[in-house]
N, C-alpha and C positions, 0 to 999 in steps of 0.2 A: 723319392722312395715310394708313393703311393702308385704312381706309375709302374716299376721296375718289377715289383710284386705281383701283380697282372699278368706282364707278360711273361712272366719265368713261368710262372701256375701255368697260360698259355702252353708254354713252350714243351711243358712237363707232361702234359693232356695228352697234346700231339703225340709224344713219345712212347707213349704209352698205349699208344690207339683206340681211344677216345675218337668215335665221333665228330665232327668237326664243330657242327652247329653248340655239342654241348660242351665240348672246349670251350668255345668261345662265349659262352655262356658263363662260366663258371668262371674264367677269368673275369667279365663285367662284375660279376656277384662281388667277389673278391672286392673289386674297388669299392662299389658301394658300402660294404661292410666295416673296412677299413675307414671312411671317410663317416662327413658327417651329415652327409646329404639321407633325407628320407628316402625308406626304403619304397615309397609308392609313384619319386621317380623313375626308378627303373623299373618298374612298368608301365609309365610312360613312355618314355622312350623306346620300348620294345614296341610295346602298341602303335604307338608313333613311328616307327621304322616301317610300316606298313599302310601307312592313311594316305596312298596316293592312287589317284586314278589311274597312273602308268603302269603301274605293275601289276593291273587286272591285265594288260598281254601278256604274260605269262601261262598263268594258267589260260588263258583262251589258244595261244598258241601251242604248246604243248598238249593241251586237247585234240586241238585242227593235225598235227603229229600223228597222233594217238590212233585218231580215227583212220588218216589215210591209211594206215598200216592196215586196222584192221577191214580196209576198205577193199585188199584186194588191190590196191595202186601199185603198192611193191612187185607186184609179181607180173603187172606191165611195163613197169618202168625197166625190172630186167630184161625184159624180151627186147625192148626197145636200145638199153646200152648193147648188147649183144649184137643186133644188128650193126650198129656205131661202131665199135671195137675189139668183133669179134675175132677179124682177120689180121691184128695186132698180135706181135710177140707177145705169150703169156697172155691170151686173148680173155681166159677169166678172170686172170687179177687187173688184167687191165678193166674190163666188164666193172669193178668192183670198184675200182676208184673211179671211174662212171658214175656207178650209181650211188656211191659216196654223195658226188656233187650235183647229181639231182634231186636226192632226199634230202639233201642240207637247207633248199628252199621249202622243204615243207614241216621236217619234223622241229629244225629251230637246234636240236641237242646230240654235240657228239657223243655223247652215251649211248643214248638211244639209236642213234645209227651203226655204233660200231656194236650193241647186241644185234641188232636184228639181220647186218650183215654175217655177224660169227653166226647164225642160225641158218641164215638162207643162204648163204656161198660158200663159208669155208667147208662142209662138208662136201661140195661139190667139188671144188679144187683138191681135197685132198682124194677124194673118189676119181682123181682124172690124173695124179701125180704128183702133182704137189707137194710139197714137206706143210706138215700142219702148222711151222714155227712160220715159213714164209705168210702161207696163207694168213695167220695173226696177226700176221706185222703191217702186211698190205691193211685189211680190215681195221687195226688200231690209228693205222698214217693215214690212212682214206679220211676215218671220220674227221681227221680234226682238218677237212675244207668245211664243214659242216655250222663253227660259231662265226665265220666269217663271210659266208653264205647268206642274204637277207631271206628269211628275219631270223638271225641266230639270237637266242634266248641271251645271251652274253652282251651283245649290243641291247637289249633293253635295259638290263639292268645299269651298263655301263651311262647309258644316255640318263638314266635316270638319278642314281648319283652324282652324277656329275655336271645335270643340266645343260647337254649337249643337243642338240637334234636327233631323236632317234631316226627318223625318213633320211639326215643325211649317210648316217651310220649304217644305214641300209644300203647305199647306192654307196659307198664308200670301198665296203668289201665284197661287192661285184670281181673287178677286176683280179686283186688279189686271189680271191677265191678262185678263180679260173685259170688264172696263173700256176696255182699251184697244182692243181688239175692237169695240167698240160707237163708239168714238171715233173711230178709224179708219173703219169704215163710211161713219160721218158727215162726215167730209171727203174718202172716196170721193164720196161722193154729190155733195158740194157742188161738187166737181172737175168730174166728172164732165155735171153740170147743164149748167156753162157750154161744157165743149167740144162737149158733143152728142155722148156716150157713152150709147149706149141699153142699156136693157134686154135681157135676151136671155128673157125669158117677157114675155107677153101680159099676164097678170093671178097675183095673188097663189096660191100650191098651195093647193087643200081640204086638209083634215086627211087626208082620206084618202088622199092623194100623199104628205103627206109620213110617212105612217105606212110606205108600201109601198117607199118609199123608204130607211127609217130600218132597215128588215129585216136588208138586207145590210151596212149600218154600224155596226147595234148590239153585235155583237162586240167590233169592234176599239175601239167607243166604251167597252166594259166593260173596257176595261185597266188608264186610270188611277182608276176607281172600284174593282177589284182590290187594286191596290197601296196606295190609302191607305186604304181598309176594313180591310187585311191590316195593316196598319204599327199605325192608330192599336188593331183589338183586338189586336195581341198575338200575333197567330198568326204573323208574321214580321219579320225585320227589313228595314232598308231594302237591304242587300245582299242578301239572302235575297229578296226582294221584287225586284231584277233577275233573278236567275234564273227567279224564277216567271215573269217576264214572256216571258223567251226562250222557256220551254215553252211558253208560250199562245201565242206569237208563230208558235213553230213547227210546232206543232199547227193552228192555222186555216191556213195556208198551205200544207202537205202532206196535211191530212187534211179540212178543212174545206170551203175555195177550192179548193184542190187546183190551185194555181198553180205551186208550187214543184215542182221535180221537184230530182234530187242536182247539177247542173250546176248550177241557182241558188242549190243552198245552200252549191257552194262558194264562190262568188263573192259570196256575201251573207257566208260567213264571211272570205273574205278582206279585205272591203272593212271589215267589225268588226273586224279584228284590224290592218290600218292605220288606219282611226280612233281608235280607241281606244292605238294605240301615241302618236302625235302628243300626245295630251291629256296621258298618261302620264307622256311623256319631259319637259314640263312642269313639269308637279307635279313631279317626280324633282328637274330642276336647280332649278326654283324654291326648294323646301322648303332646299336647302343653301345657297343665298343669304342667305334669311331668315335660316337659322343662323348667320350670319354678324353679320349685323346687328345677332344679340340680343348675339353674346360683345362688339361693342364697345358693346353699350347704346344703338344708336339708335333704340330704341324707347320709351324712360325718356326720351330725353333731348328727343324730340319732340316725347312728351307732357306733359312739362316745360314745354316751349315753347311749344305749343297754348295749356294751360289759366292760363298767364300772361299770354298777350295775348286769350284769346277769354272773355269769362266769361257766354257765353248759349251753348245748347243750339242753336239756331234759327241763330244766327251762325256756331257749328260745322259745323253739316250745311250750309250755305251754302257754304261754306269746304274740306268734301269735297266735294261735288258739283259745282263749278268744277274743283277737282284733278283727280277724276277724269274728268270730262268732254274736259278739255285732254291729259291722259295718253292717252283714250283714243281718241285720233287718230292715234297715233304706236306703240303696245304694244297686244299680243293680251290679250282680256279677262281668262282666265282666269291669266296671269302677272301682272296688276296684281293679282287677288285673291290670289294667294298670298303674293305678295310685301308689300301692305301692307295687307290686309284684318286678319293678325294684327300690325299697330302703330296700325290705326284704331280698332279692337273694342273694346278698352278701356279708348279715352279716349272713346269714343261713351259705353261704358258710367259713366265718370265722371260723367258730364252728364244721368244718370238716362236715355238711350235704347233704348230694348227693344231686347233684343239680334237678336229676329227681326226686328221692323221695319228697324233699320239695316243686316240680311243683304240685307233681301230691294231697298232705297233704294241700297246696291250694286253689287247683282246687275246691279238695272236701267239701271246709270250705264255700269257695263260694256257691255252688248248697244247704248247708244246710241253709242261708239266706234264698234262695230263696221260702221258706216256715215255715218261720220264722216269727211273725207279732213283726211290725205292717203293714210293708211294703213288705212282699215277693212277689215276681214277680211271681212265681207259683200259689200261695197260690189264691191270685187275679184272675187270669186267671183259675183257675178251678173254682173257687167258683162263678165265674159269670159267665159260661157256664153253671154249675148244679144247680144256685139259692139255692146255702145252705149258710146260716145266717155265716159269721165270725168265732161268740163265739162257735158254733158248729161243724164249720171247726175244731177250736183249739181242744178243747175237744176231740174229735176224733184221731186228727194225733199226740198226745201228747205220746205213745207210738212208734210213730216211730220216732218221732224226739228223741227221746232216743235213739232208736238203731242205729242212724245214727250218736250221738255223741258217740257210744260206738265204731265202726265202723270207725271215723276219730281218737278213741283213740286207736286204733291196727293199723292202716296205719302209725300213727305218730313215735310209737314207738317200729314198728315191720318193721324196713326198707325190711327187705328181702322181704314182699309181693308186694311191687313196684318195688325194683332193680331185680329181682332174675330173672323175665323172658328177661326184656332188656338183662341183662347181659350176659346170655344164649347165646342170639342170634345176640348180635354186641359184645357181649366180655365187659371184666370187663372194 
């Protein structure tokens, strides 16, 4: 009963649109209150959800983010997808999931990518024809190549809960990430064909457009080749490896671009140090949830449960990836992984599942929430930056949310496209 109480409170929170961090908050309190544990655990516990060295990459990345943005990178790194994709069917939404998956190595958060594209592109597509529902829906599906993209903010945490390798987790969802990239294109395109969405170039770049182009992008394109160079030899860790990234970040922007001046870098630092609080305050209440969960054992007892009624690996991950799927219309990604990524982990691992593979299978279940109604956190956040109606949003991104469930059905059960390059390069 001490349990069931929590989570209805939980359940009621949610319902009622409640915040998510203090949802989950208020359900922990609940238990504490009810029980007869001191109330000066639970803030232990909180405090304790946060006493690690790995989650200072959080905010150091999300910073390294923050600044490219206000660095001026953005608006090379367009000129440069343009060049790549301009002469592509629907050559801007193509541009757009482009530059999706080259901001995905820098800012770490589909959020944050899918605002600052509803800012810097969909005005432009709909200034050129566009319907402003398409344009949303590209911009909401683009960003989520973004947590799966190294160093997506979601991979840290996941590594860190669950004591995985973050550096594999990074090289894990490379190929993925690019995959989807290339899929998505592909149903730009086909989109695109039938509405009479033109190209915005004449004919394909010479190499030597797009070499003069790559100039002023090759920089910011050496960040996340930096960071997982640095991680896998050795020269630093993945926290140490956020900070590197803030000095390069803020290096090409004051000294490089020379975009930045101290006005922007307050306000790039202030907008890191509220993003980064948000994520934080998360993890915080989440982790003493969890602790809750293990002192009455519903994690043993789950998995109890699971491995009595499912006796196939394949059945299993079917099994999670409906769950999280439906969860993730209703709860913020990164609360579903703290909350049950450490009770799923090692009954995945039970069933012989690489423990990167089922990080990174996810990872990705999450970020497809996140534009999922009635609650997704992208979905929201673009749609009220471009003032397109909901039912319109849906209508629109209802073909990519298909290829994104077709896409978490080849990661699932095509391990090799997530193991294959870790393994490569730190060995089986």
């Amino acid at each position: 009963m001490s349990v069931f109480i929590p989570i209805i409170i939980l359940l009621v929170l949610f319902s009622l649109g409640i915040p998510v961090a203090f949802c989950i908050f208020f359900s922990t309190l609940s238990y504490f209150l009810m029980s007869d544990l001191p109330m000066i655990m639970l803030v232990q516990r909180l405090a304790g959800g946060l006493e690690s060295v790995t989650l200072l990459a959080i905010p150091f990345f999300i910073m390294a983010g923050v600044f490219m943005n206000h660095s001026g990178i953005s608006e090379r790194l367009l000129k440069f997808c343009e060049v790549l994709t301009g002469h592509l069917n629907g050559g801007l939404a193509q541009v757009n999931v482009a530059l999706s998956t080259l901001m995905g190595g820098l800012s770490g958060s589909n959020i944050a990518d899918a605002a600052m594209n509803s800012k810097l592109l969909v005005p432009q597509m709909v200034a050129r024809g566009y319907s402003a529902s398409f344009s949303s829906a590209v911009t909401a599906a683009g960003s989520l190549i973004t947590p799966i993209i190294p160093p997506g903010i979601a991979m840290i945490i996941y590594g860190y809960v669950n004591n995985v390798s973050i550096g594999r987790l990074f090289l894990a969802g490379v190929v993925p990430g690019f995959l989807l990239c290339v899929l998505m294109m592909i149903l730009v395109s086909i989109i695109s064909k039938k509405r009479g969405y033109l190209p915005i170039r004449e004919k394909r770049a010479s190499c030597k457009e797009i070499i003069f182009s790559a100039k002023d992008a090759v920089l910011a394109l050496m960040l996340p080749i930096i960071i997982i160079g640095g991680i896998r030899m050795g020269v630093f860790t993945p926290t140490e490896a956020g900070a590197i990234a803030v000095i390069y970040a803020l290096g090409l922007g004051m000294f490089v671009y020379r975009k930045m001046d101290f006005r922007k870098l307050w306000l790039a630092t202030r907008e890191s140090a509220l993003g980064a609080a948000n994520v934080l305050l998360i993890i915080c209440v989440a982790v003493g949830f969890s602790k809750f969960l293990t002192w009455e054992r519903v994690p043993q007892s789950l998995a109890s449960w699971i491995t009595q009624v499912v006796d196939s690996p394949l059945a299993f991950l079917m099994i999670v990836n409906v769950t999280l799927l439906v969860l993730g219309m209703f709860l913020e990604g990164n609360a579903i992984m703290i909350v049950l990524a450490p009770l799923l982990a090692p009954i995945a691992h039970s069933y012989g599942v690489d423990p990167i593979h089922f990080g990174i299978v996810f990872i990705f279940n999450g970020a497809i929430g996140t534009i999922t109604p009635p609650l997704g956190t992208v979905m929201f956040t673009t749609c009220s930056i471009t003032e397109v109606p909901i039912e319109k949003f849906i209508k629109d991104v209802l073909p990519f949310w298909a290829l994104l469930v077709v896409e978490l059905l080849l990661l699932t059960y095509i391990p090799a496209i997530t193991t294959t390059l870790p393994n490569l390069v730190y060995g089986a």
